[in-house]
DOBA-394995 format. One record per residue (C-alpha): x, y, z; residue number from 0. Coordinates in Angstrom, 3 decimals. Last residue first. Layout:
REM residues N
       c1       c2       c3   i
        X        Y        Z NUM
...
//
This chain:
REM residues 155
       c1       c2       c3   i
   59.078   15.896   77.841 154
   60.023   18.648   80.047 153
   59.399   21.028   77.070 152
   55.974   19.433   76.767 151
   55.399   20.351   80.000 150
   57.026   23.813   80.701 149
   54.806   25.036   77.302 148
   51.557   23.793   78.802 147
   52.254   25.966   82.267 146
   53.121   28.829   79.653 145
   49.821   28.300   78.337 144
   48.032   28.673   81.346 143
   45.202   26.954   83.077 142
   46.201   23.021   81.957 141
   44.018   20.449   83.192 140
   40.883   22.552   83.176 139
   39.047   23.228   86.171 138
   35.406   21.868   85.866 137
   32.923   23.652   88.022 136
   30.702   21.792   89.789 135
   26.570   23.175   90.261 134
   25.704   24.353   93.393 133
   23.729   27.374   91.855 132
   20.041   26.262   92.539 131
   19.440   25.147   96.183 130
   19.326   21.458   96.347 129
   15.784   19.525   97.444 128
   15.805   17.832   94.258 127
   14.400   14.771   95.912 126
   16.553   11.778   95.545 125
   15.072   10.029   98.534 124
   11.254    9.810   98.981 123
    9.911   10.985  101.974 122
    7.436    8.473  103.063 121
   10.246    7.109  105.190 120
    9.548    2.598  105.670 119
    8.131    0.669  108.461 118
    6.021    2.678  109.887 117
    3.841    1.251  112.933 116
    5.033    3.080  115.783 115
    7.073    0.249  117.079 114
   10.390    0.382  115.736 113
   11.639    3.108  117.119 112
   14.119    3.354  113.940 111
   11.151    3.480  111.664 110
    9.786    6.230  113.850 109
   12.475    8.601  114.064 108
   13.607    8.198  110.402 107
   10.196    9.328  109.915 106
   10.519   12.335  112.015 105
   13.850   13.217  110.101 104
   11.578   12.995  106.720 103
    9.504   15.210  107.461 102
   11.601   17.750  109.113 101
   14.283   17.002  106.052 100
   10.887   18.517  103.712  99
   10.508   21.172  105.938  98
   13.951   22.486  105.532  97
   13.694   21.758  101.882  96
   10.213   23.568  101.342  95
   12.082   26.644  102.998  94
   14.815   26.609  101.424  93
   13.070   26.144   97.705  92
   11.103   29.189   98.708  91
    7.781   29.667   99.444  90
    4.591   29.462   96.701  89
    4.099   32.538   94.100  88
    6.956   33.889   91.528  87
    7.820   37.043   91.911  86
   11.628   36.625   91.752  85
   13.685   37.547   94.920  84
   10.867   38.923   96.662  83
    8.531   35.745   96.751  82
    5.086   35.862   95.997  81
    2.819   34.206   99.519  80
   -0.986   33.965   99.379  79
   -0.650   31.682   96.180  78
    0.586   28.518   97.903  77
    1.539   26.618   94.797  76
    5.030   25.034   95.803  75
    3.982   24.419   99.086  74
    1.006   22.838   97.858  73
    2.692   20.680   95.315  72
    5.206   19.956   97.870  71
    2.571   18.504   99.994  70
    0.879   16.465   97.750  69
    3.933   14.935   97.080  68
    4.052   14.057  100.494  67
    0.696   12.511  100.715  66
    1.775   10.389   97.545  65
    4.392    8.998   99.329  64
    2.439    7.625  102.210  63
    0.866    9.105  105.388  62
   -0.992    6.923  107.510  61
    0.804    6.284  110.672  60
    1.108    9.643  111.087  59
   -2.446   10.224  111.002  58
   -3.651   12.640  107.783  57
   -4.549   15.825  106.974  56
   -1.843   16.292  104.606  55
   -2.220   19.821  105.123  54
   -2.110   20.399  108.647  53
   -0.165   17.632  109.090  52
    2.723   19.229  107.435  51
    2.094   22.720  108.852  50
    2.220   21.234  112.328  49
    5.454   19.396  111.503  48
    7.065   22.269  110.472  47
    5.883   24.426  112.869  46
    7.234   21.855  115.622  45
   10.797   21.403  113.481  44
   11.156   25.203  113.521  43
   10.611   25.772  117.654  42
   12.847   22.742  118.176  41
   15.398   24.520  115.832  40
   14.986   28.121  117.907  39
   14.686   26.130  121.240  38
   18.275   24.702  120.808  37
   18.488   20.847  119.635  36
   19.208   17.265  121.367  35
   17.329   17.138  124.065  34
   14.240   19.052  122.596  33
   14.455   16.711  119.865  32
   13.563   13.589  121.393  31
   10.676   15.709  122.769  30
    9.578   16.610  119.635  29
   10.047   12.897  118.444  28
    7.429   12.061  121.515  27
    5.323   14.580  121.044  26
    4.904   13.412  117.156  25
    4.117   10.207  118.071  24
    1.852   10.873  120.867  23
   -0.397   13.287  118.800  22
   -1.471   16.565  120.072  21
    0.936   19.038  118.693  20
    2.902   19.397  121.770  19
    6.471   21.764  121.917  18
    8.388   22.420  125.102  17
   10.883   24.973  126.448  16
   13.264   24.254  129.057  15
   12.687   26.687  132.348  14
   13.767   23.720  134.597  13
   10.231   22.984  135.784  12
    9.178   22.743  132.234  11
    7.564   25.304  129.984  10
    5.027   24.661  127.476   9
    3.726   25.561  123.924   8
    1.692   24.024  122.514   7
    0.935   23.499  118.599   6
   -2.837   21.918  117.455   5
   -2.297   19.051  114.825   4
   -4.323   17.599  116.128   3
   -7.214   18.620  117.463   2
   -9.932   16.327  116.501   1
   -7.595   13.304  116.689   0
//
């Protein structure tokens, strides 16, 4: 497991793009992927992966909750990037997000196999993985007081 994860790319004999980190779990979700996704998303999910195990640093097999808290802590706290929008260091609540469902679609994948050893999603659920601003409004019952008015003169 020296190399993993190590991302390659690959062509097949069709022309169809292929990812390979080095692990056969991982291939093989990539690979369920590939047939279901363009080469732009298959392209995502393998850097996502790769910069998951990357800094977990652990089998796939192994990784547990607390691994993927770790993570978010360092995505969070990555002080080589400072985003535009506010100056604050660490990427983007998007980003960690997208690479968060990654994660946690790859688990899915493997608890649904069956036979890969992992029997529940490290990724917990409940995450606040939202974008900021998606809060409800609350419309009031009555928006105009001539609409109140018609009503209690209907009454």
């Amino acid at each position: 497991m020296s190399d993993f994860p190590c991302l390659v790319r690959s062509s097949g004999a069709g022309g169809e793009v292929r990812f390979a980190l080095g692990d056969p779990l991982v291939d093989s979700y990539l690979a369920f992927v590939a047939g279901r996704a363009r080469p732009n998303t298959l392209h995502a999910v393998a850097r996502d992966l790769k910069t998951f195990f990357t800094v977990v640093a652990e089998g796939p097999a192994e990784v547990r909750s607390a691994d993927v808290f770790e993570f978010l802590a360092h995505q969070r706290g990555d002080r080589t990037v400072v985003r535009i929008s506010d100056r604050e260091s660490g990427l983007s609540a998007r980003t960690i997000a997208r690479r968060l469902s990654t994660v946690s679609g790859f688990y899915a994948y493997l608890v649904a196999r069956g036979d890969a050893g992992v029997d529940a999603n490290p990724v917990p659920r409940g995450l606040a993985t939202r974008r900021r601003g998606g809060r409800t409004q609350t419309v009031p019952l009555v928006r105009a007081w001539w609409l109140a008015a018609a009503f209690s003169w209907a009454m």
